[in-house]
N, C-alpha and C positions, 0 to 999 in steps of 0.2 A: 504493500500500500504506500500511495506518496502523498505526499500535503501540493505538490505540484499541482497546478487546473492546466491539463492538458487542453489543446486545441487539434481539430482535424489538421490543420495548418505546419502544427509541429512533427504533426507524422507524414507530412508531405505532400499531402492534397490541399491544394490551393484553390477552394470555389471561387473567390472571385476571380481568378487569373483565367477561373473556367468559362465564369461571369462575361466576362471583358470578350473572350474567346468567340463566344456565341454573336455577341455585338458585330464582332471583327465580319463572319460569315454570311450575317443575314444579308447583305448587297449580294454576295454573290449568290445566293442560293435563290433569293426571289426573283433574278432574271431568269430562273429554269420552269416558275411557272406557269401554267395555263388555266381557262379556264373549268378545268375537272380538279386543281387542287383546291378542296373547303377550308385544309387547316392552315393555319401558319406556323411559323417554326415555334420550339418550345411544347407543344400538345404532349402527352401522355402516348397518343399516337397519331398515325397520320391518314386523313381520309381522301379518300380517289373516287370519283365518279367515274362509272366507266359508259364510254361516249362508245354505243353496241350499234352505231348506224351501219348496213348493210352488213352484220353477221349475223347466219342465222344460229347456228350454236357453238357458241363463244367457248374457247379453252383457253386456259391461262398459262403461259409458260415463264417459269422462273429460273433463274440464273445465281447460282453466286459464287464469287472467285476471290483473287488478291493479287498482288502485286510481286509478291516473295522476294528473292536479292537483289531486285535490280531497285528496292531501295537504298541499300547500300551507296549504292552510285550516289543518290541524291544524298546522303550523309557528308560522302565524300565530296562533293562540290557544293553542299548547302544552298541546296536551289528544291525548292518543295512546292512549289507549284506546277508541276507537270505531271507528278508520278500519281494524282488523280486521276487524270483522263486513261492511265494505263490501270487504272480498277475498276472503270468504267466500261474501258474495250474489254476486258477481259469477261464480263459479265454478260454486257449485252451481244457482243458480236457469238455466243454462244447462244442466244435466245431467238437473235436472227436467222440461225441453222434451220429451225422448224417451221420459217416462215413470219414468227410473228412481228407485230408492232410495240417496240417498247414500250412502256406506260408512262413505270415512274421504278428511280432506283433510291434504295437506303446505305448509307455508311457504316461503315463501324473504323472507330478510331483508338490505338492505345497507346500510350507513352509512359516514360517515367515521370515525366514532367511538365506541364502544361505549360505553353509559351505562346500566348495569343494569337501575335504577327504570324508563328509558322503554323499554327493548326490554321489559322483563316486561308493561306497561302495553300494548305493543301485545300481544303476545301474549296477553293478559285479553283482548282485542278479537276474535282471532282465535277463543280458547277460546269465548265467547259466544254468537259468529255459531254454531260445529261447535253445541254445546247446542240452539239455536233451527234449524236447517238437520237436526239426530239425526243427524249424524257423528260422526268421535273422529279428534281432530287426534293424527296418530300420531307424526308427526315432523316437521320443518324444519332451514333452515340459517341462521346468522347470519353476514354475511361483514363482516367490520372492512376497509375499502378505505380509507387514509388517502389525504388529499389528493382524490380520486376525488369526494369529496359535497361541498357547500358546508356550515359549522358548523352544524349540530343538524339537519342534513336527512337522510334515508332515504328506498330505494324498498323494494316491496315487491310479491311477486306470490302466489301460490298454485296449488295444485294438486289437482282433487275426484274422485274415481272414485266412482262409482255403479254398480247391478247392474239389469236387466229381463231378464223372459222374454221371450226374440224375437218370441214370437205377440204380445206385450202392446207393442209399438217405437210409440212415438203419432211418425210423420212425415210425416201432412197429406197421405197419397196417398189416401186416402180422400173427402176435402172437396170436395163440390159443390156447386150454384149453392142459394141457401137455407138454406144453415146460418148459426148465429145466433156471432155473436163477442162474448163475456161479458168484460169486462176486470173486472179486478181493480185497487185503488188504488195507486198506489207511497205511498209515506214523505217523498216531497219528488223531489229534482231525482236520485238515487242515489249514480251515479258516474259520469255522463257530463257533458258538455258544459262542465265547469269553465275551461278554458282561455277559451271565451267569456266565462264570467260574471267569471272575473278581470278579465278585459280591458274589462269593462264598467263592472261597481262599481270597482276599484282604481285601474283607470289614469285613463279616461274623468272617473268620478265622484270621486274620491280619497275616498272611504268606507273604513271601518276596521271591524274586524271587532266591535266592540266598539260599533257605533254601533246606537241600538235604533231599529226601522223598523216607525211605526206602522200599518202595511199588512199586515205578517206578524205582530203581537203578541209582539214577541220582537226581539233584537238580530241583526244580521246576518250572525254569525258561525254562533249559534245555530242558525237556518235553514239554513245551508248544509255544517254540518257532520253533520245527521241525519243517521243509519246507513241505509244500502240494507238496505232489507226482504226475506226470505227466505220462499220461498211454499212451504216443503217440508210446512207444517200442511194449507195451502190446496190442494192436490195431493193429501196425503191424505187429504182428506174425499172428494176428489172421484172420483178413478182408479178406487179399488177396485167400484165402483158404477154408474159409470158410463162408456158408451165416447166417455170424449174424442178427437177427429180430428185437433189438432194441438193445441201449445200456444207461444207465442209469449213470452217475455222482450222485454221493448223497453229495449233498451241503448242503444250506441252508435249512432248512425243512425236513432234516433226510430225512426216509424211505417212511411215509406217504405219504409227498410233491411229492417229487420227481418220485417215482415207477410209481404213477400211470398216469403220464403224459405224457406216452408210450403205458400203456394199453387200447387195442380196449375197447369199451361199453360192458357191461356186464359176462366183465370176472374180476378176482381180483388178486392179488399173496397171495401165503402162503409161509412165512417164517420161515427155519426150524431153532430154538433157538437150540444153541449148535452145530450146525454144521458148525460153524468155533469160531480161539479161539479168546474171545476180549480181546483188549489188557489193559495193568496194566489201563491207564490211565484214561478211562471212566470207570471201574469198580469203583477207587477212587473218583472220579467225584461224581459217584450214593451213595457212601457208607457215604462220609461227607455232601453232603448236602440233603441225605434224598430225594434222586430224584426220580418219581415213576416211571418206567420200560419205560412206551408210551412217558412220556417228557422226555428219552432219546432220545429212537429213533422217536422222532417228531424235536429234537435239533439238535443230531451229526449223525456221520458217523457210530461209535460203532464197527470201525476197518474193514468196507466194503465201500473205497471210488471210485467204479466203479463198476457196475452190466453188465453183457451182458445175453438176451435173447436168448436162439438157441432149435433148434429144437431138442429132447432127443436123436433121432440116432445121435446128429453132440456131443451132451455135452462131452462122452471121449477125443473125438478128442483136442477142445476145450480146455478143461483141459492139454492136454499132452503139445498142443504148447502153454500156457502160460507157464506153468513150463519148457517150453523149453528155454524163454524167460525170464527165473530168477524168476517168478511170484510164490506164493502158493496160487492157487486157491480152492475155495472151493465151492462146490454144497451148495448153501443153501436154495433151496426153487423150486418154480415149480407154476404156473397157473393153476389159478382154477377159477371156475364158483361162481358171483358172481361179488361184486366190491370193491375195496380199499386195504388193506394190512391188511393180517389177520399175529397175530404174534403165532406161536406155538410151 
């Protein structure tokens, strides 16, 4: 027992600082809304009207992901407004795969320590991504865990619901031998495979993030902090007009992983090598640490972070309205008999 009057404050939770925090957000987060959000920030919870014109039996599809080591990166150059919109893509461009319309996505925030300027900073990141992705960040949580994080470190996850008419569900039961697989470019390396590449450039190499690499035109920090790209513009040039057969996100587990988790039983895809360009970054990737071709593309994205399956008569079509849509699509492969991801 102590004659001491403790405060929350003394053991490391700072509400006002959390106070202040919250202040710092609401700009950015109330440019995410529309008319379907009822509540404003602060509620208990967060209410969504859902706007059901022209579906006739609505299904909800939800999403949730994170960010994982490539906060690091933003540790390491103390720049926190970007690695939102990469908890964003990571969420929604998953929710895109079955077709649907994002809604609205929630946060989850932790630290050891609560520092206004950088939680609002992330949360600008988060607001962004909703903006580019046409959701409305409706709500989150910030949790002050003292001791729990190492100094100025944070995780961070998220959470995306989307809505599709059931007749409209794009999951790849369709796709047979001859359809054309049109990728779409990622933005860089997104959000996967960082734990390699630290362990490449930082420890292997002892590189700094600040060091400029004349291979990428740009510093190395630079490169690798790009935001994951959100294909929710690219989805909608394309959906309403045309019947896509599956659509693929290549995250975590590269091409391998991810392809064939779309394709029916005993068919496979062939990937045509060289028919889109990769970009500087994964090339350097492969070339310092001696990476062999398959734990590339078992790793990263390798400059294709969205695949769509369509039938070969719809592929021009396909092609013309993504590049309508600002996109450089590229054919790079097509279904074939057999099973898994053959590379050629």
């Amino acid at each position: 027992m102590t004659d001491e009057k403790l405060t929350y404050k003394d053991a490391g939770v700072d509400t006002k600082e959390g106070e202040r925090a919250v202040q710092l957000m609401k700009e950015h987060v109330k440019k995410t809304f529309n008319a379907n959000v009822l509540t404003g920030l602060g509620g208990f919870g967060s209410l969504f009207r859902l706007d059901l014109k022209g579906i006739k039996e609505p299904v909800l599809v939800a999403g949730t992901d994170g960010v994982g080591t490539k906060l690091k990166i933003a540790f390491m150059l103390d720049k926190h407004d970007t690695v939102g919109q990469d908890c964003v893509a990571m969420c929604v461009n998953d929710v895109l795969c079955q077709g649907a319309k994002p809604l609205f996505f929630l946060d989850y925030i932790a630290t050891g320590k609560v520092k206004a300027e950088k939680i609002a900073d992330i949360v600008k990141g988060i607001a962004d991504g909703c903006a580019i992705a046409g959701c409305a960040l409706v709500g989150g949580e910030t949790a002050e865990m003292p001791d729990f994080y190492a100094e100025g470190e944070y995780d961070m996850a998220g959470f995306a619901v989307g809505v599709v008419d059931r007749s409209k569900i794009i999951d790849g039961s369709t796709i047979k031998k001859g359809d054309i697989i049109v990728g779409i470019p990622s933005s860089g390396l997104h959000s996967n495979g960082y734990s390699l590449v630290r362990k490449l450039f930082f420890e292997k190499m002892s590189l700094k993030v600040t060091d400029y690499i004349a291979a990428l035109g740009k510093t190395l920090g630079d490169a690798l902090i790009t935001p994951t790209k959100i294909y929710t513009k690219a989805c909608n040039a394309v959906l309403p007009k045309v019947p896509v057969k599956g659509i693929v996100h290549i995250t975590g587990g590269g091409f391998f992983e991810n392809i064939p988790r779309i394709i029916p039983e005993g068919l496979g895809v062939r990937i045509d090598l060289g028919s889109w360009r990769v970009p500087p970054i994964f090339e350097y990737l492969q070339q310092c640490g001696n990476i062999d071709r398959n734990e590339m593309f078992a790793t990263f994205n390798m400059g294709i972070g969205m695949i769509m399956v369509v039938d070969e008569d719809h592929a021009e079509t396909v092609m013309a309205l993504l590049k309508e849509a600002g996109e450089q699509p590229s054919r790079i492969g097509a279904v074939v008999p057999g099973e898994g991801v053959c590379l050629c």
